[in-house]
N, CA, C and O atoms as a Maestro MAE file, in Angstrom:
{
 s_m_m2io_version
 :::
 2.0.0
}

f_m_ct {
 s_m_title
 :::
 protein
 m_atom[312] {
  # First column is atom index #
  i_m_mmod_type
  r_m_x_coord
  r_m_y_coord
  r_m_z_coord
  i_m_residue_number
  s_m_chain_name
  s_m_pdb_residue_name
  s_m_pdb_atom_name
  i_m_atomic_number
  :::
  1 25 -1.439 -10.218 17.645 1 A "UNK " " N  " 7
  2 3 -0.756 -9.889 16.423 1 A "UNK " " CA " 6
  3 2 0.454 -10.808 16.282 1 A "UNK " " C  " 6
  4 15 1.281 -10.965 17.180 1 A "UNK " " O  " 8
  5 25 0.489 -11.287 15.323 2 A "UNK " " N  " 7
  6 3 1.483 -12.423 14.746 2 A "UNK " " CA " 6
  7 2 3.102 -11.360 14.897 2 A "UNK " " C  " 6
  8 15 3.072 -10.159 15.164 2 A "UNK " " O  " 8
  9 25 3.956 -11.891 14.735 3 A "UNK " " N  " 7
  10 3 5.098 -11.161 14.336 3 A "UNK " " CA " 6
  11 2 5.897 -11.660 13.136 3 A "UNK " " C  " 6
  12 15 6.655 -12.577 13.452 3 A "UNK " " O  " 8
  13 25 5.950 -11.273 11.681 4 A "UNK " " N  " 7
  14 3 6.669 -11.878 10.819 4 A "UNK " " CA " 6
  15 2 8.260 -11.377 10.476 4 A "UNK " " C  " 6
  16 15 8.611 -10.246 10.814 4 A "UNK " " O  " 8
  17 25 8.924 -12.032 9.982 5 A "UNK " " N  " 7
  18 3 10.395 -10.700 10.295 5 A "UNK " " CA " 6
  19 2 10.698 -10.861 8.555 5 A "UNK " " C  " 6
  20 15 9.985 -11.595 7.870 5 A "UNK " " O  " 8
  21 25 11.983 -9.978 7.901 6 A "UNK " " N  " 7
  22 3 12.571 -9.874 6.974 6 A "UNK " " CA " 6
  23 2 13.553 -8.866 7.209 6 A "UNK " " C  " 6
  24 15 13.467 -7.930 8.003 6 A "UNK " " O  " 8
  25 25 14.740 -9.220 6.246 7 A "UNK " " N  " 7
  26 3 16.222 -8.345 6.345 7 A "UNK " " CA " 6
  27 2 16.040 -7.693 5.134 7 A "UNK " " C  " 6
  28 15 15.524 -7.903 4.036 7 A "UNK " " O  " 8
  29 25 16.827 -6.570 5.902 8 A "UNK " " N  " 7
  30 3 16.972 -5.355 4.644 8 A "UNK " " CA " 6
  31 2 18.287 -5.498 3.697 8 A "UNK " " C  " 6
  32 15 19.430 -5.766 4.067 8 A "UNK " " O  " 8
  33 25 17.844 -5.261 2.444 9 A "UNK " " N  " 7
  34 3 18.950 -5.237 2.060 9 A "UNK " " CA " 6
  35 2 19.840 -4.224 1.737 9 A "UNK " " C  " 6
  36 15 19.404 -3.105 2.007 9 A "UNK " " O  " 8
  37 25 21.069 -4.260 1.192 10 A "UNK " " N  " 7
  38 3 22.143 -2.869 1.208 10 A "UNK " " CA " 6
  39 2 21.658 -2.216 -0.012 10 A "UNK " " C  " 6
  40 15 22.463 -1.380 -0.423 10 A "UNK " " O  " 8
  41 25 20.261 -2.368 -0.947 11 A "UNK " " N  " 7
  42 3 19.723 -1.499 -1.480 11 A "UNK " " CA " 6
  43 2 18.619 -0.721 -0.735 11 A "UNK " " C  " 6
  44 15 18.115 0.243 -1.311 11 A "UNK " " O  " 8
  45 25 18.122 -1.131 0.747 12 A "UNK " " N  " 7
  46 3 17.245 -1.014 1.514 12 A "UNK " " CA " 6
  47 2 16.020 -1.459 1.123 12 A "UNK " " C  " 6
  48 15 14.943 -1.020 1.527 12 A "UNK " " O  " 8
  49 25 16.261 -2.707 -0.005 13 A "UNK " " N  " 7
  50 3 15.212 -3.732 0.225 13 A "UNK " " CA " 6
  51 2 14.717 -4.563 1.268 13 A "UNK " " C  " 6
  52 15 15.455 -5.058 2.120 13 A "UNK " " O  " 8
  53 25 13.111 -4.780 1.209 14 A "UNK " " N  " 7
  54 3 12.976 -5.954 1.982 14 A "UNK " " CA " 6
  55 2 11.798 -6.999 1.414 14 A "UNK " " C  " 6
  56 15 10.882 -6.559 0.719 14 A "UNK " " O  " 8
  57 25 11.865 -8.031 1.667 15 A "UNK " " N  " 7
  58 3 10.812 -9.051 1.083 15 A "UNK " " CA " 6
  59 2 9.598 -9.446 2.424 15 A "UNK " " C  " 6
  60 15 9.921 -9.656 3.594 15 A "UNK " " O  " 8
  61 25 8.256 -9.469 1.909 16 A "UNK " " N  " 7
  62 3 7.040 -9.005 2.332 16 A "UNK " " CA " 6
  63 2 6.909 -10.283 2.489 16 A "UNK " " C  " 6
  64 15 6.820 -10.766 1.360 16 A "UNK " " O  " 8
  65 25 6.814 -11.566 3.739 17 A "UNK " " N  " 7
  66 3 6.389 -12.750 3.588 17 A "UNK " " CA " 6
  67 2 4.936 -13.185 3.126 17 A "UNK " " C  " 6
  68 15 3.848 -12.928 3.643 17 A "UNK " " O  " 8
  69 25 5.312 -14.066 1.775 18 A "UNK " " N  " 7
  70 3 3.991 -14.438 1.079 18 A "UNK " " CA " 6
  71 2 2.700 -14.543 2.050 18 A "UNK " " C  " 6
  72 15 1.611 -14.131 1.653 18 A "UNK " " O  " 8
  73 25 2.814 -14.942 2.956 19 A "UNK " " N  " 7
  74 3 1.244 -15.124 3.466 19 A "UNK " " CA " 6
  75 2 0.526 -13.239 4.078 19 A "UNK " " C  " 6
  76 15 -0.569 -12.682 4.147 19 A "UNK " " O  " 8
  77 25 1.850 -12.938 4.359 20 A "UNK " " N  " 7
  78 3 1.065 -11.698 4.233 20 A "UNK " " CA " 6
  79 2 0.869 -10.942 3.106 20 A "UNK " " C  " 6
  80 15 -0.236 -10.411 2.990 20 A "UNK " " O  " 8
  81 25 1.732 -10.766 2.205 21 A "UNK " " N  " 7
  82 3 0.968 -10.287 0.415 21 A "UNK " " CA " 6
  83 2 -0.136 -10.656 0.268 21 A "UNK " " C  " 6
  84 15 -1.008 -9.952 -0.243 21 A "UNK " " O  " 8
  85 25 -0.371 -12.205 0.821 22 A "UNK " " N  " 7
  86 3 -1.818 -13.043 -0.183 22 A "UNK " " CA " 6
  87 2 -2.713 -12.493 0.754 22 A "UNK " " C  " 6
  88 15 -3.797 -12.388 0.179 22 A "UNK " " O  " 8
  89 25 -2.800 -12.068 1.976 23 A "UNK " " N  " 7
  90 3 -3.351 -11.702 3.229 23 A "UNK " " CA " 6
  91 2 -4.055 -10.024 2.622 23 A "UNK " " C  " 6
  92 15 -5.209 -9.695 2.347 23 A "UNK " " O  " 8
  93 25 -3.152 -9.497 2.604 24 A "UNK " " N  " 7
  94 3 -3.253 -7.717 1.944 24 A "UNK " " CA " 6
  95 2 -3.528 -7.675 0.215 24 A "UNK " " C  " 6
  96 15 -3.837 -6.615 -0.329 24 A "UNK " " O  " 8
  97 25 -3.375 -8.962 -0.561 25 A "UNK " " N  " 7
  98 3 -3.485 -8.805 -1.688 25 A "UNK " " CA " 6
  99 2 -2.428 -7.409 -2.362 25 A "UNK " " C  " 6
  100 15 -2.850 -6.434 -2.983 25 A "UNK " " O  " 8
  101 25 -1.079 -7.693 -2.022 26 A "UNK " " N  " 7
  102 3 0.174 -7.199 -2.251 26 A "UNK " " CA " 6
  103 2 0.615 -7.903 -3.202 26 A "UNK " " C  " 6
  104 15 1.026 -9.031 -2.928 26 A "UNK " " O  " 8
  105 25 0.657 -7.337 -4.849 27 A "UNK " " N  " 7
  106 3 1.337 -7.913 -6.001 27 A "UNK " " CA " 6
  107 2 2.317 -7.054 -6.251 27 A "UNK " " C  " 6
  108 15 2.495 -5.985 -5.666 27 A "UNK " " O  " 8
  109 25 3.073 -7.584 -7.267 28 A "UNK " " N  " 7
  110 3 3.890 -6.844 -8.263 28 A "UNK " " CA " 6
  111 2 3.058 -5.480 -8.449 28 A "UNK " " C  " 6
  112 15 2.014 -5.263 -9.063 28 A "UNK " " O  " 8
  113 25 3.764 -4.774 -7.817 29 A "UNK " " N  " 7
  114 3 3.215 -2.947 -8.450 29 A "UNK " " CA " 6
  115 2 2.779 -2.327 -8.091 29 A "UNK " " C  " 6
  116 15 2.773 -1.227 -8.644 29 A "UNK " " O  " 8
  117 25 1.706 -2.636 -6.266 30 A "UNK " " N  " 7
  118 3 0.844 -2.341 -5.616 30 A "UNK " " CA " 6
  119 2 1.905 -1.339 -5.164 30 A "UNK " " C  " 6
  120 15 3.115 -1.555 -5.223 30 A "UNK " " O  " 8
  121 25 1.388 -0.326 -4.750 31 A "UNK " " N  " 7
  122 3 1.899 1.136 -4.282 31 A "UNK " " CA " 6
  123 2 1.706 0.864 -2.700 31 A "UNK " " C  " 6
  124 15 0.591 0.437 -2.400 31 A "UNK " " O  " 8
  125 25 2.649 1.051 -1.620 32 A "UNK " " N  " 7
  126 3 2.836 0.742 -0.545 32 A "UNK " " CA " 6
  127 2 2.762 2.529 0.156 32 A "UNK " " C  " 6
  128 15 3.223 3.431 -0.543 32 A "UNK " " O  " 8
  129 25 2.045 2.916 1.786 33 A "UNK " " N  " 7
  130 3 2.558 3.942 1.734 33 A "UNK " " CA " 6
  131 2 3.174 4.082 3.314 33 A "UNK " " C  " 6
  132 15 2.369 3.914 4.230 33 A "UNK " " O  " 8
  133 25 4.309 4.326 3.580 34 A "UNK " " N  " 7
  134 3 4.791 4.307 4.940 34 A "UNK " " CA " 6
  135 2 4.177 5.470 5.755 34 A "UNK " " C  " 6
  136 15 4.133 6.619 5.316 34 A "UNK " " O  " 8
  137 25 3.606 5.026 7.221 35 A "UNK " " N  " 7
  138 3 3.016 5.835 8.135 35 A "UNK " " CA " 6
  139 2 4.597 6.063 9.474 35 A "UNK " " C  " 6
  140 15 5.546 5.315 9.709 35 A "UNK " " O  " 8
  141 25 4.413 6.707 9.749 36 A "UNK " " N  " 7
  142 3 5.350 6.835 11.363 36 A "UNK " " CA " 6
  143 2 3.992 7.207 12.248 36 A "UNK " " C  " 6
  144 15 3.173 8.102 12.037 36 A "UNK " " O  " 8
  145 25 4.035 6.163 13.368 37 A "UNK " " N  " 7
  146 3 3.194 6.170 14.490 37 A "UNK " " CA " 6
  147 2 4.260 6.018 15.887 37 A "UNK " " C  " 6
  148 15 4.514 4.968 16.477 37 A "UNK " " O  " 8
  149 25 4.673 7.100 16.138 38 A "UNK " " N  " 7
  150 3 4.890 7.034 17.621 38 A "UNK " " CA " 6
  151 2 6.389 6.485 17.090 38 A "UNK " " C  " 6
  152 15 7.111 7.090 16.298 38 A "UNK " " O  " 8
  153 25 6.693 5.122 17.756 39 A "UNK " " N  " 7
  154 3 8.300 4.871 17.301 39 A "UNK " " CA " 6
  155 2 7.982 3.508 16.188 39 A "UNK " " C  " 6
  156 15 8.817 2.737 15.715 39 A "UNK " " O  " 8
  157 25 6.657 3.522 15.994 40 A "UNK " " N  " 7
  158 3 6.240 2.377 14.992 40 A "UNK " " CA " 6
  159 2 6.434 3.100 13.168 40 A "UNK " " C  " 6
  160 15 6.153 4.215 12.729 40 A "UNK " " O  " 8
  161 25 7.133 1.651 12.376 41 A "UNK " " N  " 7
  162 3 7.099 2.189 11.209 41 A "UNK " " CA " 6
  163 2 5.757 0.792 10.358 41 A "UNK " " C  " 6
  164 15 5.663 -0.428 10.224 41 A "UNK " " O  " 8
  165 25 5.110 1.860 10.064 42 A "UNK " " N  " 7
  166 3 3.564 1.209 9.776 42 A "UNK " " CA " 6
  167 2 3.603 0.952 7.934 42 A "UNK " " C  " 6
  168 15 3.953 1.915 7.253 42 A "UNK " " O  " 8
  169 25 3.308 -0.094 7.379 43 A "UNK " " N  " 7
  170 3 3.051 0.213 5.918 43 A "UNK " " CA " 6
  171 2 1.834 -0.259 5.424 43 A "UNK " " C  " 6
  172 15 1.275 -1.301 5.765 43 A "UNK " " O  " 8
  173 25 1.482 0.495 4.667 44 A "UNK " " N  " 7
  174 3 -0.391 0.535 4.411 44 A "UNK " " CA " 6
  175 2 -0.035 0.222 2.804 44 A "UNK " " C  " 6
  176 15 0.687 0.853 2.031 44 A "UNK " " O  " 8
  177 25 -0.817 -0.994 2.601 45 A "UNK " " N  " 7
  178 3 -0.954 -0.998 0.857 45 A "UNK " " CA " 6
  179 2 -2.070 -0.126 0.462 45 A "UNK " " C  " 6
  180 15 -3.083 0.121 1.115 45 A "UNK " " O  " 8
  181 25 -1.702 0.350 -0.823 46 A "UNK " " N  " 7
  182 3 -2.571 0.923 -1.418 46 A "UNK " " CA " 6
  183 2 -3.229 0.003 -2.387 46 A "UNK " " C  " 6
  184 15 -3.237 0.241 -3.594 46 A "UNK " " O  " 8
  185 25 -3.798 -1.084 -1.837 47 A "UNK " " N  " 7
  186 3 -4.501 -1.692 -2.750 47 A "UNK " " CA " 6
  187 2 -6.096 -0.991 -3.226 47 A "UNK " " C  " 6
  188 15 -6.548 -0.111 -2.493 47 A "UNK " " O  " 8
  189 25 -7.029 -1.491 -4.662 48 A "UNK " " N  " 7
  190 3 -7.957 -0.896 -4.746 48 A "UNK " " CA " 6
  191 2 -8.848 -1.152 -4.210 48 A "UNK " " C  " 6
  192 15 -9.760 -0.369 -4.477 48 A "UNK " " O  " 8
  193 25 -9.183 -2.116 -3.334 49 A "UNK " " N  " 7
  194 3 -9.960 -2.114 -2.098 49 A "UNK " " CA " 6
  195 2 -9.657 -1.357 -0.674 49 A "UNK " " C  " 6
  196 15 -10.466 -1.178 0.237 49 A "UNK " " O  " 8
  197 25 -8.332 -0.973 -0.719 50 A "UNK " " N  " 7
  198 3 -8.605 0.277 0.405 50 A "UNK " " CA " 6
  199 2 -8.699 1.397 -0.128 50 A "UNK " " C  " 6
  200 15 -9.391 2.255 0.420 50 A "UNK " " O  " 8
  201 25 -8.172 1.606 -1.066 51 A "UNK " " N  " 7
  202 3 -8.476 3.231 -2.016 51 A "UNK " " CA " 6
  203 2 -10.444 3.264 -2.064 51 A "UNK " " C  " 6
  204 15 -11.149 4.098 -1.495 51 A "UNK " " O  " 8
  205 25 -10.891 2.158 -2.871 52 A "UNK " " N  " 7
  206 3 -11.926 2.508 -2.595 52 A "UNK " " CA " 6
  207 2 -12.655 2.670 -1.227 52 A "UNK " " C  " 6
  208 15 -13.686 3.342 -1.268 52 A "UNK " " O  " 8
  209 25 -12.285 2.168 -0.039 53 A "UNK " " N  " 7
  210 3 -12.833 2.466 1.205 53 A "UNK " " CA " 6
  211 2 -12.523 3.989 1.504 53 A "UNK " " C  " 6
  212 15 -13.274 4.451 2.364 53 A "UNK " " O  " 8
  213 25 -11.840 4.642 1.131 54 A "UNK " " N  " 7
  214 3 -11.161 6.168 1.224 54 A "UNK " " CA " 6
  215 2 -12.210 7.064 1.104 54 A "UNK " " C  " 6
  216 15 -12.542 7.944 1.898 54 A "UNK " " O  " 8
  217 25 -12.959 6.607 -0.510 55 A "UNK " " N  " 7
  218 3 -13.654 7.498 -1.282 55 A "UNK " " CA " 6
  219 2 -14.986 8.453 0.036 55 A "UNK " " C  " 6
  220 15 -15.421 9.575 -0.220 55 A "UNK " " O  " 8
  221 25 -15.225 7.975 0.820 56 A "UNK " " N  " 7
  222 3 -16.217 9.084 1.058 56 A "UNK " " CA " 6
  223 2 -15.303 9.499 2.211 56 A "UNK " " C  " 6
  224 15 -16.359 9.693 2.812 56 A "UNK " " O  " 8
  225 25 -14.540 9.760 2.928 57 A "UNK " " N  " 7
  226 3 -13.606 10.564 3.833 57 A "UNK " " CA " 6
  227 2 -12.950 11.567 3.018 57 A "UNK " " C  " 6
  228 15 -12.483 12.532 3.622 57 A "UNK " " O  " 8
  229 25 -12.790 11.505 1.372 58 A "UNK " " N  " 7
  230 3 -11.950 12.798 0.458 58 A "UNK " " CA " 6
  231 2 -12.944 13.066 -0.175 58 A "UNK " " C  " 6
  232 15 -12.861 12.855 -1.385 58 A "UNK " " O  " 8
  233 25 -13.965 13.502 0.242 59 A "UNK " " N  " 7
  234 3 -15.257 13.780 -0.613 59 A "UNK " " CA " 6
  235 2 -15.023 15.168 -0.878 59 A "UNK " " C  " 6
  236 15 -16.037 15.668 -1.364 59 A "UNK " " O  " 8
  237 25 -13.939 16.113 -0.729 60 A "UNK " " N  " 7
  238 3 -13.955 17.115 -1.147 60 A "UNK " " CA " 6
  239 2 -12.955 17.588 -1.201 60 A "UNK " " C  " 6
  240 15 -12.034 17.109 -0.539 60 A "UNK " " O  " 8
  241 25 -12.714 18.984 -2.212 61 A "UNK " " N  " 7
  242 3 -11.681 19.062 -2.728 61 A "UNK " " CA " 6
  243 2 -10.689 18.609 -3.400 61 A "UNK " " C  " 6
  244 15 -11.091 17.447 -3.453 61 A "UNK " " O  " 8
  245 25 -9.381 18.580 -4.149 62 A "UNK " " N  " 7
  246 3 -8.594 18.069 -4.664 62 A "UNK " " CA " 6
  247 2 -8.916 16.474 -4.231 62 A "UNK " " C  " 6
  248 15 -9.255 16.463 -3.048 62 A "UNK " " O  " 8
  249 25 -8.917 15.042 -4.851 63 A "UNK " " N  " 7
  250 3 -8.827 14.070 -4.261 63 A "UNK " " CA " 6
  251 2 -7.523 13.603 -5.123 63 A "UNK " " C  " 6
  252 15 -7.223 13.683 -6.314 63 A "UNK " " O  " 8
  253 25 -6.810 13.012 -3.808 64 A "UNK " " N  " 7
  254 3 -5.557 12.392 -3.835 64 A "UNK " " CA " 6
  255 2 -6.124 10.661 -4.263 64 A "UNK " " C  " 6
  256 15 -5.507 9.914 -5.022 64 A "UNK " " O  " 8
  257 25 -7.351 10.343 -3.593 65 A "UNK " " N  " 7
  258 3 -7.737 9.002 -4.313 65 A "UNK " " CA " 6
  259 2 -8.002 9.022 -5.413 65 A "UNK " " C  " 6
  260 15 -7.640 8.034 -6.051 65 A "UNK " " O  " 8
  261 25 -8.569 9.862 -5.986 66 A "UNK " " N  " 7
  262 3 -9.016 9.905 -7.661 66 A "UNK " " CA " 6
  263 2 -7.892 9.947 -8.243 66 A "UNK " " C  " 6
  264 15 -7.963 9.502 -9.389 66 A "UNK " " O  " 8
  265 25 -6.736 10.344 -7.895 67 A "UNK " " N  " 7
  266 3 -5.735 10.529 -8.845 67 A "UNK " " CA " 6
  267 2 -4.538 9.125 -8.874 67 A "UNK " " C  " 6
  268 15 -3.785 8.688 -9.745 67 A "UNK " " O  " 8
  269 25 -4.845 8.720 -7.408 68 A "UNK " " N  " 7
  270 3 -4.387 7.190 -7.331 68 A "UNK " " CA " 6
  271 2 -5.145 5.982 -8.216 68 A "UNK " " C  " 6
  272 15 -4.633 5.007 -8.767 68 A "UNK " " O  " 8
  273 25 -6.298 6.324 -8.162 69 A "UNK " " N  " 7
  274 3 -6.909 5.071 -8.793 69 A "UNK " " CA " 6
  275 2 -6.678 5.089 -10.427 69 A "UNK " " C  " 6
  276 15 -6.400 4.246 -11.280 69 A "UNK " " O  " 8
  277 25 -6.950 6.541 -10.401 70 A "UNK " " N  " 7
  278 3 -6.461 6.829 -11.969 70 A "UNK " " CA " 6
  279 2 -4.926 6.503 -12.428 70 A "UNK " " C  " 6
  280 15 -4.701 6.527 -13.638 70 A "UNK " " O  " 8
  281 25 -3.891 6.209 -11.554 71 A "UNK " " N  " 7
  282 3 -2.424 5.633 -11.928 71 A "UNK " " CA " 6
  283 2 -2.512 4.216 -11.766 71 A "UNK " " C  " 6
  284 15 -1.647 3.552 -12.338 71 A "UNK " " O  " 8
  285 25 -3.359 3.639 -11.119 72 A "UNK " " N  " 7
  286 3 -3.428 2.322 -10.729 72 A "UNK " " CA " 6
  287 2 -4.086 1.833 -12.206 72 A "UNK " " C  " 6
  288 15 -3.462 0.989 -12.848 72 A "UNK " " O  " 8
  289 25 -5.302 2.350 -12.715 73 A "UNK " " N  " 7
  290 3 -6.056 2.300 -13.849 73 A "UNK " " CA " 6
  291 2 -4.817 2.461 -15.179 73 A "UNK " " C  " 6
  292 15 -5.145 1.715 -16.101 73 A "UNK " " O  " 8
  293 25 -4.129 2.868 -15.342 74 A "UNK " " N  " 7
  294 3 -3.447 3.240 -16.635 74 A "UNK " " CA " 6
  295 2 -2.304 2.378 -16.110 74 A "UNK " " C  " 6
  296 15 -1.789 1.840 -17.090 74 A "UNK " " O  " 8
  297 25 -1.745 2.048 -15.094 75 A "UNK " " N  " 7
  298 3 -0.356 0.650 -15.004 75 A "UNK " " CA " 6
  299 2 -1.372 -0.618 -15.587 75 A "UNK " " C  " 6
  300 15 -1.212 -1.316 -16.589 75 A "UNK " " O  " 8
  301 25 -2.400 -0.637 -14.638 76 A "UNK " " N  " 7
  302 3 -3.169 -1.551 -15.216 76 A "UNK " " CA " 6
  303 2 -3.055 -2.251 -17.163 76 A "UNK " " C  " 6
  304 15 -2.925 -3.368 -17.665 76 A "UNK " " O  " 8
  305 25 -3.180 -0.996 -17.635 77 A "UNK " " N  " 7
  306 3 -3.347 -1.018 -19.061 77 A "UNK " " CA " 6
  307 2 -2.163 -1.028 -19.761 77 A "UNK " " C  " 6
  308 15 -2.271 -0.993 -20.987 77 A "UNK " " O  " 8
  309 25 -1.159 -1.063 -19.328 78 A "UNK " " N  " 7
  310 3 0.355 -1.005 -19.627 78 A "UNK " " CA " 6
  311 2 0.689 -2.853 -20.145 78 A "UNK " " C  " 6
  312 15 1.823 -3.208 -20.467 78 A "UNK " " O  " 8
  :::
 }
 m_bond[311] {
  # First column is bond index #
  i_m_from
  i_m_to
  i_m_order
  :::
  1 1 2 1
  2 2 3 1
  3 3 4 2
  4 3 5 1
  5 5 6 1
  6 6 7 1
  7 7 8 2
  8 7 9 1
  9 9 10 1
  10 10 11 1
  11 11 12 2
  12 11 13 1
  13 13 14 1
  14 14 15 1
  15 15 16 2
  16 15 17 1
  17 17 18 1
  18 18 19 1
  19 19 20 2
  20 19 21 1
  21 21 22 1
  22 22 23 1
  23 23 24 2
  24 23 25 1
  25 25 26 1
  26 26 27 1
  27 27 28 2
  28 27 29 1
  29 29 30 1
  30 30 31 1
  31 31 32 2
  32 31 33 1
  33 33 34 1
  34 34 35 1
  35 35 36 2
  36 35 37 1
  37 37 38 1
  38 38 39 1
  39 39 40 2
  40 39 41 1
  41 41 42 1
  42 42 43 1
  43 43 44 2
  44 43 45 1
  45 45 46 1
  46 46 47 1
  47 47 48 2
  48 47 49 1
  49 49 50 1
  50 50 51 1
  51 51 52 2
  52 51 53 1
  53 53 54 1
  54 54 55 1
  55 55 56 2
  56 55 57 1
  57 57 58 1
  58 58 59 1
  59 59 60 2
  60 59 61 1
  61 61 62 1
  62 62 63 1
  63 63 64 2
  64 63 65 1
  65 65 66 1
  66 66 67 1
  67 67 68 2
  68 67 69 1
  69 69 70 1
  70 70 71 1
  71 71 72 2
  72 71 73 1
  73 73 74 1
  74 74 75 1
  75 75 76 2
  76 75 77 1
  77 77 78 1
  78 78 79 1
  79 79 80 2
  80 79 81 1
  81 81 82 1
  82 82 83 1
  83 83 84 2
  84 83 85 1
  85 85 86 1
  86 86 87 1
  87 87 88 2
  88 87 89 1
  89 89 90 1
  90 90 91 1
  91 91 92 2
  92 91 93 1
  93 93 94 1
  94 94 95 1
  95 95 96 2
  96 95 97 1
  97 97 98 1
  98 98 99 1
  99 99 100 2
  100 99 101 1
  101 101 102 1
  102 102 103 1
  103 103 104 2
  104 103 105 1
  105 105 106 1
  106 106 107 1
  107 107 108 2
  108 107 109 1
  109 109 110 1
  110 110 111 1
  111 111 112 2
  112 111 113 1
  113 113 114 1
  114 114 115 1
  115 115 116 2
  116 115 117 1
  117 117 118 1
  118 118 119 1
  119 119 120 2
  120 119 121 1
  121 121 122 1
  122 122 123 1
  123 123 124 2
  124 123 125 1
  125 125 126 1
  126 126 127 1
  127 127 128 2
  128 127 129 1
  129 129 130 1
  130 130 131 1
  131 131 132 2
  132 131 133 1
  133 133 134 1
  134 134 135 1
  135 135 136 2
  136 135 137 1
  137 137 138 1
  138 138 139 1
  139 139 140 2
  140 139 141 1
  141 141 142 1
  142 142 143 1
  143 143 144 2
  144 143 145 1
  145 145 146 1
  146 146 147 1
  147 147 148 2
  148 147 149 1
  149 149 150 1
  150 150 151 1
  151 151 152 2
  152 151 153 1
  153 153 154 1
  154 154 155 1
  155 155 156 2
  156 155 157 1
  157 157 158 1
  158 158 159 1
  159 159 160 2
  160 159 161 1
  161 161 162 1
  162 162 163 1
  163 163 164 2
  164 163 165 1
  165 165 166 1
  166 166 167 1
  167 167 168 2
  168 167 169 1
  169 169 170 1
  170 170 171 1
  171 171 172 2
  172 171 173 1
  173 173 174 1
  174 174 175 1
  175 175 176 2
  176 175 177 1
  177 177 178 1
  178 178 179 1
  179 179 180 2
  180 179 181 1
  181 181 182 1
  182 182 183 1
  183 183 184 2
  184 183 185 1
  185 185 186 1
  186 186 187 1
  187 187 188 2
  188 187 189 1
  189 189 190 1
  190 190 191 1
  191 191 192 2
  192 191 193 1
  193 193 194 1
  194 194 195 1
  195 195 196 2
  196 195 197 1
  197 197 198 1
  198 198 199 1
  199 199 200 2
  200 199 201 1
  201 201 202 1
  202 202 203 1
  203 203 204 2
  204 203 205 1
  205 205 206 1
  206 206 207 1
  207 207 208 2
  208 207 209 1
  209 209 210 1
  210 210 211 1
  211 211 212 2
  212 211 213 1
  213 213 214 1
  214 214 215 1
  215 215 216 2
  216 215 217 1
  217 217 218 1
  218 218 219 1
  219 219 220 2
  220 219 221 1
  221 221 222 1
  222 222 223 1
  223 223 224 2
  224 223 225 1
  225 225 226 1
  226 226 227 1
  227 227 228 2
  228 227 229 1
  229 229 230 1
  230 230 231 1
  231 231 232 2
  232 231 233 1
  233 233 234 1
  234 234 235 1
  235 235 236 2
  236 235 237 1
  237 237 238 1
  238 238 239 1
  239 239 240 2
  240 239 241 1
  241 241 242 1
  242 242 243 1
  243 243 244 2
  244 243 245 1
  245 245 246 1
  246 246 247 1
  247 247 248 2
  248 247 249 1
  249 249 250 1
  250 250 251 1
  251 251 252 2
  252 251 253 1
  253 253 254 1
  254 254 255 1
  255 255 256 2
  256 255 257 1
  257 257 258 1
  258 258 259 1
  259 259 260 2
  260 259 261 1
  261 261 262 1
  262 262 263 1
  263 263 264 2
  264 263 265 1
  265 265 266 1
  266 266 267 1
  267 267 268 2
  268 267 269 1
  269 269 270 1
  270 270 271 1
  271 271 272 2
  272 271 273 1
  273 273 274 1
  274 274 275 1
  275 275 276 2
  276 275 277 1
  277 277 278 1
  278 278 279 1
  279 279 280 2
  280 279 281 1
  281 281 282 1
  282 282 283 1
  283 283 284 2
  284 283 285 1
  285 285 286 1
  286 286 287 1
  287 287 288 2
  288 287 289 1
  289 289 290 1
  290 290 291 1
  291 291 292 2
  292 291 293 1
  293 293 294 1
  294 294 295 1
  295 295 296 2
  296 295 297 1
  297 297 298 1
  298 298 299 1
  299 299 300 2
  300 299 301 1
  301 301 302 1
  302 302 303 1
  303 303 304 2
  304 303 305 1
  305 305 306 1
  306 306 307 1
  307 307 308 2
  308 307 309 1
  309 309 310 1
  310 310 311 1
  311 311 312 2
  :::
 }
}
């Protein structure tokens, strides 16, 4: 595993080095979602190629993916 770094800023920004955006396909708008693993802070894009990999693990009940893809679908159209 590579190690890439970035500083936070005093808004608690941070900037995502381009090769990994183009890597994860991380644009303007993509919904990011933070995991805590152990003392690791993990961030998972919610791009629509992993939302769609989701779809048969929430095959039931309320789906939290259907309702993501459906916000992703209407920014889209904005």
């Amino acid at each position: 595993m590579k190690r890439e770094f970035s500083t936070v800023t005093t808004k608690g920004q941070l900037v995502i080095p381009s090769k990994l955006r183009r890597k994860y396909s991380i644009r303007k708008g993509t919904k990011v979602a933070f995991l805590e693993e152990g003392e690791r802070l993990v961030l998972q894009p919610l791009t629509p190629e992993y939302l769609r990999s989701l779809r048969g693990s929430l095959a039931e009940g309320p789906s939290a993916l259907k309702d993501l893809l459906e916000e992703r679908k209407r920014e889209r159209e904005l």
